[in-house]
N, C-alpha and C positions, 0 to 999 in steps of 0.2 A: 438789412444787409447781412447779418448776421446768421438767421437765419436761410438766408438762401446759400451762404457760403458752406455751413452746417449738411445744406442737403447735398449740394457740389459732391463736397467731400466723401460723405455717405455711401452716396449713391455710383462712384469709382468703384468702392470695392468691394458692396456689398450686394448679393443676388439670392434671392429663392428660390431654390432647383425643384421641379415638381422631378419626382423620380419615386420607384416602388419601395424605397424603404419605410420600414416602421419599425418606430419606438414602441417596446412592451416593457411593463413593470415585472420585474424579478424577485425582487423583495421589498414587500412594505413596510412602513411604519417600524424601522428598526431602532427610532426614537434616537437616533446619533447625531453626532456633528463629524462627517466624513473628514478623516485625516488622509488617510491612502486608501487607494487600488493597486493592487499588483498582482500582473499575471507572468508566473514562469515562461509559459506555451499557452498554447490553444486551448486549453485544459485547464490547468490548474492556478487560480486565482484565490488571492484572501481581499478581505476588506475588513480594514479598520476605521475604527470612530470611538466618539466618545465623546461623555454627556458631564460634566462636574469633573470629579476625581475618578469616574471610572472608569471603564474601555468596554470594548466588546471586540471580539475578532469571528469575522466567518466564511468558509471554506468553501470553494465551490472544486467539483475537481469536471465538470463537464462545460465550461467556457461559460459561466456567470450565469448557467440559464436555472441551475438550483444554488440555492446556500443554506450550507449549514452551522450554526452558531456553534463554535468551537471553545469557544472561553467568553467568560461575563464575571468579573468580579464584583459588581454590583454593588461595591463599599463594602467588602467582607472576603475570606478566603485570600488566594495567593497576590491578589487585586490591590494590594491595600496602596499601594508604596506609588501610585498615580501614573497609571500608564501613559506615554508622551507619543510613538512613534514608533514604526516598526522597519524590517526587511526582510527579503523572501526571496534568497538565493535561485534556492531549491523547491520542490516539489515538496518536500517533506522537511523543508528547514523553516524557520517563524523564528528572525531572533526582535525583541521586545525590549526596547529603550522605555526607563523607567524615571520617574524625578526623584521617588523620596531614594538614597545614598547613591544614586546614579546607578541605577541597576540593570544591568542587559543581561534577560534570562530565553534562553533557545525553547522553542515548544517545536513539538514535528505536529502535521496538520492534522492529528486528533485531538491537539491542546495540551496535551499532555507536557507538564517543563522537564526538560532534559538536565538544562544545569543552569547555573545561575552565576554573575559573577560581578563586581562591584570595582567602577569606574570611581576612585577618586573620591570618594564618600563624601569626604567633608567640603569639596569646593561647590559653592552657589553662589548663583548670580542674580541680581535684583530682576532683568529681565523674565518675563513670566512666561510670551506667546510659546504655547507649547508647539507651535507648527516649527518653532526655529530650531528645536529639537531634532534631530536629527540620526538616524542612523542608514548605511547601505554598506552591502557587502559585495564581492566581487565576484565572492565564492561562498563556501561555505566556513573559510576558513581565515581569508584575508578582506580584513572590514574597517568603517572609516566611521567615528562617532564625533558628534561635534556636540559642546553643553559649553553654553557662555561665548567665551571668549579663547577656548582651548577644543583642540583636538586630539581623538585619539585614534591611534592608530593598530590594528591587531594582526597578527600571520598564522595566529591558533585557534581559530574560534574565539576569543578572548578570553580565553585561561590567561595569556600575559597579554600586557599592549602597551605603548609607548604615549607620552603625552607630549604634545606639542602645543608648543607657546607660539604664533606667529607674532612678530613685535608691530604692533598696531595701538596707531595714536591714540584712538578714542575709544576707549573702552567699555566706555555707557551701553553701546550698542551692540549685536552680536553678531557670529559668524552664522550662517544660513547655508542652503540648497548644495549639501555635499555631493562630490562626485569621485568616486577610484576606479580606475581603469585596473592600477593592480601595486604591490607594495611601494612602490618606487614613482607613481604616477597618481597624483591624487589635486583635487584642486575644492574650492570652495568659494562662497560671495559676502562679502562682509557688509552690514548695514551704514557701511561707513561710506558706501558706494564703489566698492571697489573688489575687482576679481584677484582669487591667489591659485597659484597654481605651481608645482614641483614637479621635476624629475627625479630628485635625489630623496625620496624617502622624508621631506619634512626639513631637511637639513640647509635649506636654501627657497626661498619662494622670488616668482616674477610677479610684481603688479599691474591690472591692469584696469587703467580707471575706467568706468560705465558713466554714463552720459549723468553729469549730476542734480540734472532737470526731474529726472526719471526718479521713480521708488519700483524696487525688482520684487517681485512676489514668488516666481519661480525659476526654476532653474530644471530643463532634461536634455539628457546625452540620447542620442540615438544609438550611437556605436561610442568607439573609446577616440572618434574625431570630432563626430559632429552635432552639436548640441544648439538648444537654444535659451534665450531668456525671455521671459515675458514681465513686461511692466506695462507704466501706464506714469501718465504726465497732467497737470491741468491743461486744459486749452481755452484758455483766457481771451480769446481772439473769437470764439464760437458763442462761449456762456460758459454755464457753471456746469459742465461737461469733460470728462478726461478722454483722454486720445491714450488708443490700446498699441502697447509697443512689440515688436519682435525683434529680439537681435540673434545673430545664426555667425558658428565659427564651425569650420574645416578644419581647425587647427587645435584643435583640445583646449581652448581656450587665448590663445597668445593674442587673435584681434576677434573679433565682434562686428557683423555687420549689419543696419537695420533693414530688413525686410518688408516692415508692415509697420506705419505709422497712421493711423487713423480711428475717428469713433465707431466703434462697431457698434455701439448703443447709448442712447444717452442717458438710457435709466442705470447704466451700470457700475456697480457700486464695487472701492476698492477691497483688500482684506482677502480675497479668496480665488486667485488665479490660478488655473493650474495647466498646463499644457503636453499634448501626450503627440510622438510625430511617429506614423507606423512605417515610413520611409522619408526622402527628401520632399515627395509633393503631398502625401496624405495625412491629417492629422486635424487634431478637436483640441480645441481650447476651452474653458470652462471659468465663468466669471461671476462676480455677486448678484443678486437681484435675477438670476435664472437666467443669466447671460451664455449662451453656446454658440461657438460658431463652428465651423467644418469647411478646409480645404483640401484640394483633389491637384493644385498645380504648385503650392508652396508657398501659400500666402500672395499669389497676385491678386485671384479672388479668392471669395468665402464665402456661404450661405448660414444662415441664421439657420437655429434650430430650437423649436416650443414642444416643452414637454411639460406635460400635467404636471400640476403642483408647481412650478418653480417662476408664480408671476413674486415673489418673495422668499426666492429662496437669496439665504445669504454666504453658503457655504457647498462650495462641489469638489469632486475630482472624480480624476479621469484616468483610464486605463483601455488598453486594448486587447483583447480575446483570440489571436489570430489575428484577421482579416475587421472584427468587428468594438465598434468603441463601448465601454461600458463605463457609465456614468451613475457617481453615490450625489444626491442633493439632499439639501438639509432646508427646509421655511425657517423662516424666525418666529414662528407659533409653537417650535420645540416640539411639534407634533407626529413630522414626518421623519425622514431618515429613509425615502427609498432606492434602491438601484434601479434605473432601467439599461437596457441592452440594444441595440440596432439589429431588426431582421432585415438584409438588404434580400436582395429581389435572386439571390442565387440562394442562397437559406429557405426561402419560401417555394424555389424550383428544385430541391432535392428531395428524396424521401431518405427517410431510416431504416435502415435491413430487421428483417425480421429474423427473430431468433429463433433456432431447430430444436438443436441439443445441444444439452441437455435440457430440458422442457423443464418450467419454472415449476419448483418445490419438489424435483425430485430427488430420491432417495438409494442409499445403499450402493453408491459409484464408487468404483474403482480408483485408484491415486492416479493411476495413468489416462486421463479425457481429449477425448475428442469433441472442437468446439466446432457449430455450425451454424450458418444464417446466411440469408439469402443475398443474393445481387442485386444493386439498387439500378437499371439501367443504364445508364451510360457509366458509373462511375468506376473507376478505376483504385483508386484508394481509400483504408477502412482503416479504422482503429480497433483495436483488438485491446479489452482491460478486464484483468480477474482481480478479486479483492477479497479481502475479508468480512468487511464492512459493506452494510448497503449506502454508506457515505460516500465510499470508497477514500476513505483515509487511508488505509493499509494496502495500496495497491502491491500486488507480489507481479502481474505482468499488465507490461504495455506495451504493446506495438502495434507498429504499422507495417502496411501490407499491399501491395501493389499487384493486380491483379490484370489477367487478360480481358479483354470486352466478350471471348466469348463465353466464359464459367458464368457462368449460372448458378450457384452455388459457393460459398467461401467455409475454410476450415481453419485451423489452429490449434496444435496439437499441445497439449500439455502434460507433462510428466513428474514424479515425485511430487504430487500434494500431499499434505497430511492426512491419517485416517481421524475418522469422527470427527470432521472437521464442518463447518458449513462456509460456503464461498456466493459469490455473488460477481454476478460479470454482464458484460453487452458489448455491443458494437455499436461502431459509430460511422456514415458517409461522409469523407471528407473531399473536399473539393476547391481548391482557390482559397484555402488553410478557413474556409465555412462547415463545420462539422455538423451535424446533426445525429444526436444521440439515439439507437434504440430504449424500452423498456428495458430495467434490469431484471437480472432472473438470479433464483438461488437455487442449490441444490446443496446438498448432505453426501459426502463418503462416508466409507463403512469400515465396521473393523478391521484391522488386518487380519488372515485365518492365522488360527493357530499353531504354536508346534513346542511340541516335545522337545523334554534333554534326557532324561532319565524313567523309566530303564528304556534299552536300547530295544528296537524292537528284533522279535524274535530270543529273546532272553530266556533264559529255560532254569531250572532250579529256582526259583524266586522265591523267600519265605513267604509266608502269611502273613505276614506286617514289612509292608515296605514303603518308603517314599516316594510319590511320584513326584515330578518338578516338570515346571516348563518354562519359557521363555516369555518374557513381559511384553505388552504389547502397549504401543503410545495411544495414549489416554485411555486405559481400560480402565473400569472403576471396579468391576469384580471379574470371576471367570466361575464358567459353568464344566465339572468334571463327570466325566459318564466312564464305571466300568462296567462289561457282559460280560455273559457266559458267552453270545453270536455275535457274528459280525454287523448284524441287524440289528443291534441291541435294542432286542424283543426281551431279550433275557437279560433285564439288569440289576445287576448286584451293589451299583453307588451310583447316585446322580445326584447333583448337588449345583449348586446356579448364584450361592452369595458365596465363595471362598474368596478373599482380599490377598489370599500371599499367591506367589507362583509355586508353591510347591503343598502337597496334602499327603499325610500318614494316612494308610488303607489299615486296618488290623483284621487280621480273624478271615482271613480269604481262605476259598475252600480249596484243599490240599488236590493235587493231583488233577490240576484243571489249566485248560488254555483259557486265557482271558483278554477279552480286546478292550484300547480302553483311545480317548478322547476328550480335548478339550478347547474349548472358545471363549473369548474372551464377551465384556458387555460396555455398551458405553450409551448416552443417550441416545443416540441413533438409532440402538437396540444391539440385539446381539451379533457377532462376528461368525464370521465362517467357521466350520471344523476344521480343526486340526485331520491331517490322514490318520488312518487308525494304525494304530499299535497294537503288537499282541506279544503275552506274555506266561510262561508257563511255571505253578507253583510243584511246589515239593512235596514229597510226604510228610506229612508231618512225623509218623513212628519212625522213619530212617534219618529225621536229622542231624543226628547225634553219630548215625553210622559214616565210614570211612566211601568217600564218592568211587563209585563205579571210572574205571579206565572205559575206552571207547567198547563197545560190541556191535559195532557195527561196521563192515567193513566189503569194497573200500567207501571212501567215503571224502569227496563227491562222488556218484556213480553213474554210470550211463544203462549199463543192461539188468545187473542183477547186485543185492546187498544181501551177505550174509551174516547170518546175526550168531554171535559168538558169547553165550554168557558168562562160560566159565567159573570165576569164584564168584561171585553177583548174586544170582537168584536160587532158590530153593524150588522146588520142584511146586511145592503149596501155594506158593504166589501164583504159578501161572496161569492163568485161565486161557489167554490169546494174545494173538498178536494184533494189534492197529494202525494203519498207517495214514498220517492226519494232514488236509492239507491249512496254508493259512487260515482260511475262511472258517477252521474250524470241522471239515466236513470231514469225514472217517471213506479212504479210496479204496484201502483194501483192509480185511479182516480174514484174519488164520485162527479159525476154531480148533486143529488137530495138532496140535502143539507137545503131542506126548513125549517123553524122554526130554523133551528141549532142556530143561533142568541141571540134565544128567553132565558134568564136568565133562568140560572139553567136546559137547556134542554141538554139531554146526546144522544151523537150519538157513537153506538159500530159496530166496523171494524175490520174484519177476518184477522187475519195475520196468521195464521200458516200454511202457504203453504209458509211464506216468507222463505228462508233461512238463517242461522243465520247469524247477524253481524248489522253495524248502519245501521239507515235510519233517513230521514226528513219528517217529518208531514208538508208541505203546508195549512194553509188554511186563505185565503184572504190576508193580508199583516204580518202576522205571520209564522213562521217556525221554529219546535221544533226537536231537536233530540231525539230517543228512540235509545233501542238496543234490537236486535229479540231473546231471548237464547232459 
């Protein structure tokens, strides 16, 4: 009798759906006892566990389908103090509930701790189960931590937090499965059998009793209404079998109502319930002994679900990826610890855009990029992610991007990245919140080109020992200086490629010369662009002691003609000619009959207006004047 009542039972709500989905393993053997899954979005998930006194946390940022191991303290390092429980606001938040002085310390999803801060040190309570440990946040800044038989409460990150005593009879037992909506709205389930819950900030609670038959194992909100409980009961009527409970409130907890009363399994053992609802009808529950089930309409029915490894697993939970459930199980052989992930049958019907440009491992880009890859068929929306990391820990962009059916082609423009930098990016087809990631690609920017401060270009008189300077460029590690005689600098008179400062003393430069000069910076990527060239004109060395020439050239700017007036200036012995020089260096016109010019107060006038416009240098004998041609 028993026995056929058992199957009665059973066989109401229990179904096997043959359908295209498949379970794949994601990571194996990560030798834990799953405590959480939690995913922000579609994208970014961590997963915690832990084996004795240690922890491990690992990152996935593409919907569970890689992970990367983020932190292991291994019994050593920042580890020591027995990691208990986590939460994961944000994409880049991780704050980590500790047992030894109650320590909640923030990591962003490189692992790296942020800050660190100490709940209450010295209060402990005989209860051990570190699952009843507790912490969730709302935000990044308002969070709800439960240890014992107290609460606490934060609106800072936990720089400060408030502690609350709820007044409860039996204090052997402890408070469990917190939940905050936001500082003023926060509730909690106490092993005493019994829900609390507040609007006033802690300062007042409603109780509400849970069926005392029952023992609750979990506790999840969908939204800031509607949540559920999952327990479980003996059924003494059937055998030595427990009957799997659901209880479901609309009301942030005020009533409770059972939805799902029956054996989903009889092998299934208590300790390890966890339950995840992706809306009102969709959702996975997860139970001892490799117990899964899966409903589609809200618990009227539910189909069983067997996944490798778990005919003894005694530990799971559960999270969702988007649209898809991701499941940590743990054997009692202490061997396993793997995730697997659900490909349903739209996952297996998309493809992943191929990536254009920039083509993986290229080099020498520009800060400003243009990103591209192809269209997947029919799909209309993509995700777009540049990072620093091929983790993608450090993501600097993420969007989404909705597109026409009829491009054929998708872009995404980026601007201001850093120079010498290396980046790493893809795309992703997303569909019915089912993503499907491209390969990542990296590429390398380049240096930024150079530029001069000092001297100005077109400077003239410049001694023979002077300082050049330039302008520092983000992450140069040296810079390469070049002066000529030509603008081709065929003719060079300093080049040099390790200088560390942004400025270099020239000495001993030859007198009565133009000189072009240049510089770039260096960084592993290799070297940076040139600086534009500079040009610069030295002095006599015999006349620098003498009193500087007034102008002789006149007028000055000119259009048709310059006359050159030397007056007190030159001696008749100096002159040999006249030159007139353009930047590049090149000599446009030359005056060999230059007789009398000498001679006080005599004026010699010279055709320019064939020149075209821009500066030039007057040459004549040991003097050299700039004009400019308009």
């Amino acid at each position: 009798m028993k026995i056929l009542l058992f199957l009665a039972v059973f066989l109401i709500n229990f179904s096997i759906l043959k359908s295209e989905d498949k379970w794949i393993n994601v990571l194996e053997n990560a030798q834990l006892l799953p405590v959480k899954i939690i995913c922000t979005d579609s994208m970014n998930c961590v997963f915690f566990g832990r084996s004795g006194n240690y922890g491990k946390i690992y990152y996935s940022s593409n919907g569970g389908f890689n992970w990367n191991l983020i932190f292991d303290n291994n019994g050593s390092g920042d580890w020591r103090f027995n990691p208990e429980n986590i939460a994961y606001p944000h994409f880049n938040s991780i704050f980590l509930l500790a047992r030894n002085e109650n320590l909640v310390i923030k990591y962003n999803n490189a692992g790296k701790a942020l800050d660190s801060f100490n709940l209450d040190a010295s209060y402990t309570h005989s209860w051990t189960q570190h699952r009843d440990r507790e912490i969730m946040m709302s935000d990044t800044l308002v969070g709800l931590a439960n240890i014992g038989n107290r609460v606490y409460l934060t609106k800072d990150g936990w720089k400060t937090y408030k502690i609350i005593t709820p007044d409860i009879s039996d204090t052997s037992v402890v408070i469990t499965s917190i939940h905050i909506k936001d500082e003023n709205n926060f509730s909690f389930y106490h092993r005493n059998r019994n829900y609390y819950f507040t609007i006033d900030g802690g300062e007042t609670f409603e109780i509400i009793p849970i069926d005392s038959g029952v023992n609750v194992w979990d506790i999840y909100f969908l939204n800031n209404d509607i949540g559920y409980i999952i327990a479980h009961r003996f059924n003494y009527q059937v055998g030595p079998v427990r009957n799997t409970l659901i209880f479901k409130t609309i009301d942030n907890g005020k009533s409770w109502d059972i939805i799902l009363d029956t054996i989903i399994a009889p092998e299934m053992t208590p300790g390890a319930y966890q339950i995840h609802m992706l809306d009102e009808n969709v959702g996975t529950l997860v139970g001892g002994h490799g117990v899964i089930a899966m409903t589609d309409d809200g618990w009227k029915t539910f189909k069983r679900v067997f996944l490798p490894r778990t005919s003894i697993v005694s530990y799971s939970s559960i999270a969702y990826s988007g649209n898809r459930p991701i499941i940590a199980i743990r054997g009692n052989e202490m061997t396993s610890g793997d995730i697997f992930t659900l490909i349903d049958s739209v996952y297996m019907n998309i493809g992943a855009p191929e990536l254009i440009s920039p083509t993986d491992l290229s080099k020498g880009l520009l800060v400003d990029v243009t990103f591209r890859w192809t269209k997947v068929n029919d799909i209309t929306k993509y995700v777009f992610q540049l990072a620093k990391d091929d983790k993608f820990t450090q993501i600097i962009h993420d969007n989404t991007l909705e597109v026409s059916e009829m491009q054929t082609s998708l872009r995404w423009d980026v601007s201001g990245l850093e120079n010498c930098t290396d980046y790493y990016w893809r795309a992703a087809s997303l569909k019915e919140q089912t993503i499907k990631w491209s390969p990542t690609y990296t590429f390398r920017t380049r240096l930024e080109q150079g530029e001069q401060i000092t001297p100005e270009d077109n400077t003239i008189e410049i001694t023979s020992d002077t300082t050049l300077s330039w302008h520092p460029l983000n992450n140069a590690e040296r810079y390469h200086l070049q002066l000529s005689l030509d603008s081709q600098y065929n003719n060079l008179i300093f080049s040099q490629d390790t200088l560390r400062s942004t400025e270099h003393r020239i000495v001993d430069l030859p007198d009565k010369s133009l000189i072009y000069w240049r510089v770039r910076g260096y960084c592993f990527a290799g070297f940076g662009q040139w600086s534009p060239t500079r040009h610069f004109t030295t002095m006599n060395k015999a006349s620098v002691s003498e009193p500087i020439s007034v102008s002789f050239i006149h007028p000055n700017p000119a259009s048709e003609y310059i006359t050159i007036q030397t007056s007190e200036v030159l001696e008749t012995s100096e002159v040999s000619g006249v030159q007139i020089i353009n930047t590049l260096g090149e000599c446009v016109i030359e005056l060999a009959d230059v007789q009398h010019l000498g001679d006080v107060g005599h004026l010699k006038r010279i055709d320019v207006s064939n020149l075209p416009r821009g500066v030039y240098y007057v040459r004549i004998g040991s003097r050299t004047q700039m004009f400019v041609k308009v």
